[in-house]
Backbone as CSV, one residue per row, in Angstrom:
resi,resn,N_x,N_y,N_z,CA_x,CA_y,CA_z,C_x,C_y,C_z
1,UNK,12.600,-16.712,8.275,11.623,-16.311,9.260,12.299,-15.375,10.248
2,UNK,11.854,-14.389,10.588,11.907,-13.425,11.500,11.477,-13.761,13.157
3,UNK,11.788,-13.444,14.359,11.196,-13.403,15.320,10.656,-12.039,15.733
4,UNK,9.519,-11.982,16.251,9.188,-10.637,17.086,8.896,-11.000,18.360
5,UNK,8.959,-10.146,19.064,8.807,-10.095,20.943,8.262,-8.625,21.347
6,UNK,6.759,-8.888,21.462,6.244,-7.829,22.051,6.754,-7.178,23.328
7,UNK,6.555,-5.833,23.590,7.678,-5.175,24.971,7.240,-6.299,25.846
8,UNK,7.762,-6.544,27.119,7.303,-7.019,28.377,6.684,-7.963,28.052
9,UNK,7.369,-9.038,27.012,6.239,-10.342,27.213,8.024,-11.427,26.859
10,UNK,7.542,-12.669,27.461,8.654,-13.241,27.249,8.310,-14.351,25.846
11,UNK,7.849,-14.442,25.432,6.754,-15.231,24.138,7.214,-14.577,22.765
12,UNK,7.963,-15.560,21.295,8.632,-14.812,20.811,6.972,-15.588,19.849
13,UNK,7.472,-14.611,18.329,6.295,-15.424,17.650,6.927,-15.256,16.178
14,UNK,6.792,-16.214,15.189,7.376,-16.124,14.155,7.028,-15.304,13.004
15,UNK,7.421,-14.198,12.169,6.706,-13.726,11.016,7.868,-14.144,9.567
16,UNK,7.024,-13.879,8.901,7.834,-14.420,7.593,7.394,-12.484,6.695
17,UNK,8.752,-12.260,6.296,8.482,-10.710,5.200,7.830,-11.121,4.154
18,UNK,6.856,-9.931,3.954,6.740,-10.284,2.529,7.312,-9.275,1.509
19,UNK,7.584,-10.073,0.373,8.161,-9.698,-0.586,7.365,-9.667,-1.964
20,UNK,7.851,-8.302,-2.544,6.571,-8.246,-3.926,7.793,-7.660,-4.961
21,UNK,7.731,-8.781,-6.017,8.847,-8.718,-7.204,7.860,-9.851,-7.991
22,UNK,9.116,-9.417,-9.069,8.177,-10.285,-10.669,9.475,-11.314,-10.700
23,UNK,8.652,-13.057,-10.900,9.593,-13.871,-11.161,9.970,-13.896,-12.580
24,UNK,10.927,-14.033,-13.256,11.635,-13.819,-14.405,12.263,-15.182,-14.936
25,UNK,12.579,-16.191,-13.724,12.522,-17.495,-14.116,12.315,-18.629,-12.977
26,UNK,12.805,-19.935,-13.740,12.839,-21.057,-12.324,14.164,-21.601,-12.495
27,UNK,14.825,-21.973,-11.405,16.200,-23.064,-11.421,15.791,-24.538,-11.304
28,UNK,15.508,-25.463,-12.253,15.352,-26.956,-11.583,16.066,-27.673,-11.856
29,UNK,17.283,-27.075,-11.641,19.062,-27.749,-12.026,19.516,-28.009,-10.441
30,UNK,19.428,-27.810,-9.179,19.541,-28.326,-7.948,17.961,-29.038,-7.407
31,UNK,18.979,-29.666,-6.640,17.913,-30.357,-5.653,16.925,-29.737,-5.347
32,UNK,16.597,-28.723,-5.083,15.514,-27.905,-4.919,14.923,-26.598,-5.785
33,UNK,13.802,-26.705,-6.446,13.485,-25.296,-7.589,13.916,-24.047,-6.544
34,UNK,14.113,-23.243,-7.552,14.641,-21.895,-6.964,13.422,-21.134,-8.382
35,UNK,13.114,-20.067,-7.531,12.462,-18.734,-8.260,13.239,-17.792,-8.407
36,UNK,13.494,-17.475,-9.910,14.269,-16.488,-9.937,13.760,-15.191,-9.912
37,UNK,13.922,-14.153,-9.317,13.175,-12.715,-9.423,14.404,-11.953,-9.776
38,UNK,13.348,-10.171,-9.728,14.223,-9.061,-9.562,14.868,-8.471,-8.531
39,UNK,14.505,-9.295,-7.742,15.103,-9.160,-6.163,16.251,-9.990,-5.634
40,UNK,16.210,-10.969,-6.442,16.864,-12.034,-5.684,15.975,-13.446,-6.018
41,UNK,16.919,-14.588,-5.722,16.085,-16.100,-5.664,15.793,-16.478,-4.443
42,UNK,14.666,-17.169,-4.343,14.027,-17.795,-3.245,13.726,-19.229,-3.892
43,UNK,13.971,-20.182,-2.626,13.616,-21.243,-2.785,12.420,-21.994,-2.644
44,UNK,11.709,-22.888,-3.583,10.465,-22.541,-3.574,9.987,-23.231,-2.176
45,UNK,10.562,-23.819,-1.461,10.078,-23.878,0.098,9.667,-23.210,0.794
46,UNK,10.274,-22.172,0.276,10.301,-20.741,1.480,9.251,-19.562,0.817
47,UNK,8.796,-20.303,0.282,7.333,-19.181,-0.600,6.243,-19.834,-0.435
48,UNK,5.254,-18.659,0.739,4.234,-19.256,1.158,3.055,-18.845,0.148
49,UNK,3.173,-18.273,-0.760,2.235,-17.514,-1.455,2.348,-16.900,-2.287
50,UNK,1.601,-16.840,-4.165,1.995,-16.280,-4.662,0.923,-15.701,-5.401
51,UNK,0.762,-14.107,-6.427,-0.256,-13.702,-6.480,0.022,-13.024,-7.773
52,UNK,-0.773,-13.636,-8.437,-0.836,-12.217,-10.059,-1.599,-11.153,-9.817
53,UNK,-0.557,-10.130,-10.187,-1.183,-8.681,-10.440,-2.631,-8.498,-10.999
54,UNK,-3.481,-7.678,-10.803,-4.576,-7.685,-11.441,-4.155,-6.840,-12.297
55,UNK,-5.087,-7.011,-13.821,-4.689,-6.121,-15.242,-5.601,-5.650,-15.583
Protein backbone atom coordinates (compact mmCIF):
# COMPACT_ATOMS: atom_id res chain seq x y z
CA UNK A 1 0.00 0.00 0.00
CA UNK A 2 1.04 3.39 -0.91
CA UNK A 3 0.27 6.65 1.06
CA UNK A 4 -0.91 9.91 -0.60
CA UNK A 5 -1.22 13.43 1.07
CA UNK A 6 -3.05 15.96 -0.72
CA UNK A 7 -0.99 19.62 -0.77
CA UNK A 8 -1.97 21.45 2.51
CA UNK A 9 -3.92 18.82 4.18
CA UNK A 10 -2.44 16.90 7.08
CA UNK A 11 -4.75 13.52 6.39
CA UNK A 12 -2.74 10.75 4.64
CA UNK A 13 -5.07 8.15 2.74
CA UNK A 14 -4.14 4.73 1.57
CA UNK A 15 -4.01 3.57 -2.26
CA UNK A 16 -3.04 0.21 -3.38
CA UNK A 17 -1.28 0.20 -7.48
CA UNK A 18 -2.75 -1.51 -9.78
CA UNK A 19 -1.14 -3.95 -11.65
CA UNK A 20 -2.16 -5.67 -15.09
CA UNK A 21 -0.03 -8.95 -16.01
CA UNK A 22 -1.03 -12.57 -16.92
CA UNK A 23 -0.69 -15.15 -14.04
CA UNK A 24 1.37 -18.08 -15.41
CA UNK A 25 1.15 -20.00 -12.14
CA UNK A 26 0.38 -20.53 -8.26
CA UNK A 27 2.99 -21.38 -5.32
CA UNK A 28 1.06 -23.53 -2.58
CA UNK A 29 4.39 -24.87 -1.28
CA UNK A 30 4.58 -21.90 1.61
CA UNK A 31 2.37 -20.90 4.10
CA UNK A 32 0.76 -18.60 1.99
CA UNK A 33 -0.36 -19.07 -2.08
CA UNK A 34 1.71 -16.85 -4.10
CA UNK A 35 0.57 -15.86 -7.86
CA UNK A 36 3.00 -16.26 -10.11
CA UNK A 37 3.02 -13.60 -13.05
CA UNK A 38 5.08 -11.85 -15.73
CA UNK A 39 5.81 -9.23 -13.49
CA UNK A 40 6.65 -10.68 -10.53
CA UNK A 41 4.73 -12.79 -7.53
CA UNK A 42 2.21 -11.44 -5.35
CA UNK A 43 0.81 -12.90 -2.49
CA UNK A 44 -2.56 -13.82 -2.71
CA UNK A 45 -3.41 -11.48 0.32
CA UNK A 46 -2.33 -8.65 -1.29
CA UNK A 47 -4.67 -9.07 -4.44
CA UNK A 48 -7.70 -7.23 -4.16
CA UNK A 49 -9.05 -8.13 -7.52
CA UNK A 50 -8.83 -10.05 -10.37
CA UNK A 51 -10.19 -9.80 -13.99
CA UNK A 52 -10.23 -11.84 -17.33
CA UNK A 53 -9.53 -10.16 -20.40
CA UNK A 54 -12.46 -9.95 -22.61
CA UNK A 55 -12.02 -12.19 -26.02
Amino acid sequence: MLQARAAGEDETVGVYPLVRTEVTGVDLVNDEATLITTVGEFNLSSIHGVYEPEQ
